[in-house]
C-alpha positions as CSV (number, residue, x, y, z in Angstrom):
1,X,-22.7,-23.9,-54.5
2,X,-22.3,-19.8,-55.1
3,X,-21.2,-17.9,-52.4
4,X,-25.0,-16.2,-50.8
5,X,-23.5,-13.7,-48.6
6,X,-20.7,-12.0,-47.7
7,X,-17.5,-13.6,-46.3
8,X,-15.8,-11.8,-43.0
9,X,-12.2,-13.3,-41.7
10,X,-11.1,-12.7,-37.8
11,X,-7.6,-13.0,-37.1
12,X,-6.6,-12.9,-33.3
13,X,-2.9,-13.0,-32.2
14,X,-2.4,-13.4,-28.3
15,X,1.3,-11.9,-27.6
16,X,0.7,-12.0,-23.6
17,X,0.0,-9.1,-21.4
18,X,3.4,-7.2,-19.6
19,X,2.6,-8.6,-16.0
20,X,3.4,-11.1,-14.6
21,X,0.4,-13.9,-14.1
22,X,1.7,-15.0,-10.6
23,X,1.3,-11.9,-9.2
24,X,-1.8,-11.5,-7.7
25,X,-3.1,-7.5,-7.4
26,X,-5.2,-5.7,-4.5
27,X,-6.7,-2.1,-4.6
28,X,-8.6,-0.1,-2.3
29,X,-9.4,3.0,-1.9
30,X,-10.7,4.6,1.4
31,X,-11.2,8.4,2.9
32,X,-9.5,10.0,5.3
33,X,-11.8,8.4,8.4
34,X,-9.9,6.4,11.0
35,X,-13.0,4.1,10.8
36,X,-11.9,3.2,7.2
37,X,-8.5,1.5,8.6
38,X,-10.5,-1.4,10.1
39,X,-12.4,-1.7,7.0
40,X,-8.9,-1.8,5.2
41,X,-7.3,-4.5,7.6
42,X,-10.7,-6.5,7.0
43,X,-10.1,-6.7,3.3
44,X,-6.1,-7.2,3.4
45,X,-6.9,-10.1,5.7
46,X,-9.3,-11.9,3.3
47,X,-6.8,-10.8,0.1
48,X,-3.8,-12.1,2.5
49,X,-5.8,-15.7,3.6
50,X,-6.6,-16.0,-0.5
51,X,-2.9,-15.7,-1.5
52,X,-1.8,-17.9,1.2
53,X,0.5,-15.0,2.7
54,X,1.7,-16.6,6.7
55,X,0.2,-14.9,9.6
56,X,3.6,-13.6,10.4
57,X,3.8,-11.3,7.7
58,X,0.0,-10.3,7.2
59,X,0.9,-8.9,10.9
60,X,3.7,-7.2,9.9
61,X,2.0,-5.3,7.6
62,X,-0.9,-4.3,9.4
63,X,1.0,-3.0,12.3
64,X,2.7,-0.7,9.4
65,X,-0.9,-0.1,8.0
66,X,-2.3,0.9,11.0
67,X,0.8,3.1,11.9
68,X,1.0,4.6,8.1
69,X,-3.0,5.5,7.7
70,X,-3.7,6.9,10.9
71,X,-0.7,9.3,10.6
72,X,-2.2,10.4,6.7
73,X,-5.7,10.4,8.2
74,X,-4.3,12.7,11.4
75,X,-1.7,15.0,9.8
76,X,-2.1,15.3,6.0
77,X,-4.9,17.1,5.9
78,X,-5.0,20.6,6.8
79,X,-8.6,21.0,5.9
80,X,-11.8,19.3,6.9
81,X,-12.8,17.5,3.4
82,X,-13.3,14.4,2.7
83,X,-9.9,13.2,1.0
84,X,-9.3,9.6,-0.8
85,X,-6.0,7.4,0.2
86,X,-5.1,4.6,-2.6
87,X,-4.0,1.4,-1.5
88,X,-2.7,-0.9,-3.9
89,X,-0.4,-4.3,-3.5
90,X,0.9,-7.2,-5.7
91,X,1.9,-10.3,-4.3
92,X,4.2,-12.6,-6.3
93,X,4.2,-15.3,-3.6
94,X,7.5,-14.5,-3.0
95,X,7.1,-10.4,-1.8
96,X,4.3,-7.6,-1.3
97,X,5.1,-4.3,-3.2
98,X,2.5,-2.0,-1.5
99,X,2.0,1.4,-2.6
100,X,0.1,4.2,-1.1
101,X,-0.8,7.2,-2.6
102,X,-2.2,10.5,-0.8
103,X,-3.0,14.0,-1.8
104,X,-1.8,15.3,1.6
105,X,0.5,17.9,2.2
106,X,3.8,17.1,1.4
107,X,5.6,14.9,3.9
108,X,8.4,12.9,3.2
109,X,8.4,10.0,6.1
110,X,12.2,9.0,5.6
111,X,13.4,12.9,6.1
112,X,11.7,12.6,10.0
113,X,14.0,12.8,12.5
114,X,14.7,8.9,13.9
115,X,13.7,8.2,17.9
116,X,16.4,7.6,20.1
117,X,15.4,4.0,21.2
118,X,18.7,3.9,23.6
119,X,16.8,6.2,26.2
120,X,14.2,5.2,29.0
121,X,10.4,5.5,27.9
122,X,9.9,8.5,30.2
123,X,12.8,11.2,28.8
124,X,11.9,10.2,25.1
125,X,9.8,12.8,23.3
126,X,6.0,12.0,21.9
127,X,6.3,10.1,18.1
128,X,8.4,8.9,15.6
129,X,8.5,5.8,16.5
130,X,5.7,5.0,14.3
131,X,8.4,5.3,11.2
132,X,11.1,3.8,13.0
133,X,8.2,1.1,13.2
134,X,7.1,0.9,9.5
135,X,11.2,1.2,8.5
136,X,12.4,-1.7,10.7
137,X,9.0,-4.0,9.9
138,X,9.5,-3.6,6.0
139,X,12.6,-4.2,3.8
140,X,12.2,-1.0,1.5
141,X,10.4,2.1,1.8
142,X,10.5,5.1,-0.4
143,X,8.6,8.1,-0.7
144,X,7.9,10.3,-3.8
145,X,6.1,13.7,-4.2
146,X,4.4,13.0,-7.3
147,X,2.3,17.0,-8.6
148,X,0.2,17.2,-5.8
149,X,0.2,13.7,-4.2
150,X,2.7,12.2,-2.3
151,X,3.6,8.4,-3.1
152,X,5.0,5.6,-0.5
153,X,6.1,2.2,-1.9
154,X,6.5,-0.2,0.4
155,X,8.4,-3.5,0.0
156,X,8.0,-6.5,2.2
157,X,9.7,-10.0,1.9
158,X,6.8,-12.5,2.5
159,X,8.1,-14.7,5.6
């Protein structure tokens, strides 16, 4: 029989996207509210139950969490506005890579002056120990000042 319409060819050639597909991604994004932490922690509990990540380190990290987004929400903001934090994580089963991004004023966390942790609770002075916290919990931390945002990657070994 004659051709009665018009022929169209579709040609589709899957090369593979540039991730990984056992990683398994989280993002969140919360304001600068100390209400939002527990709203956070909810939702990295049900990402960490659904990736099978131990108790033990799902802890870990929301010690650091808790430490890390109450010092953004408390200090990085020298106005009253509302302000977003970014929270984003992979898991590859085998580590978390965490990052956190801020438009704060710049603070670089690794520059603060370490605790002395040799010396009774009363003659120590008032903070840092959060960081020493966060830097002894994970096993990398960097910070980056990225235009007007600053930028923590956090890398923790999954127990």
């Amino acid at each position: 029989a004659e051709q009665s319409d018009d022929i169209t060819v579709l040609v589709v050639q899957y090369h593979g996207g540039s991730h990984n597909s056992d990683d398994r991604q989280f993002e969140m994004i919360i304001v600068n509210e100390i209400s939002e932490i527990d709203r956070f922690q909810s939702q990295f509990a049900e990402f960490a139950a659904e990736q099978g990540i131990p108790a033990t380190t799902m802890q870990k990290v929301q010690v650091v969490f808790e430490d890390l987004l109450a010092n953004i929400i408390f200090y990085a903001y020298d106005d009253e506005a509302e302000h977003e934090i970014e929270i984003s994580m992979n898991s590859n089963g085998e580590q978390l890579k965490i990052t956190v991004v801020d438009d704060g004023l710049p603070f670089n966390p690794l520059e603060a002056e370490k605790p002395d942790t040799t010396l009774d609770l009363q003659d120590r002075e008032i903070g840092g120990l959060g960081i020493y916290l966060v830097l002894n919990l994970m096993e990398e931390v960097t910070y980056e000042r990225r235009g007007e945002r600053n930028v923590i990657t956090l890398t923790k070994k999954i127990d």
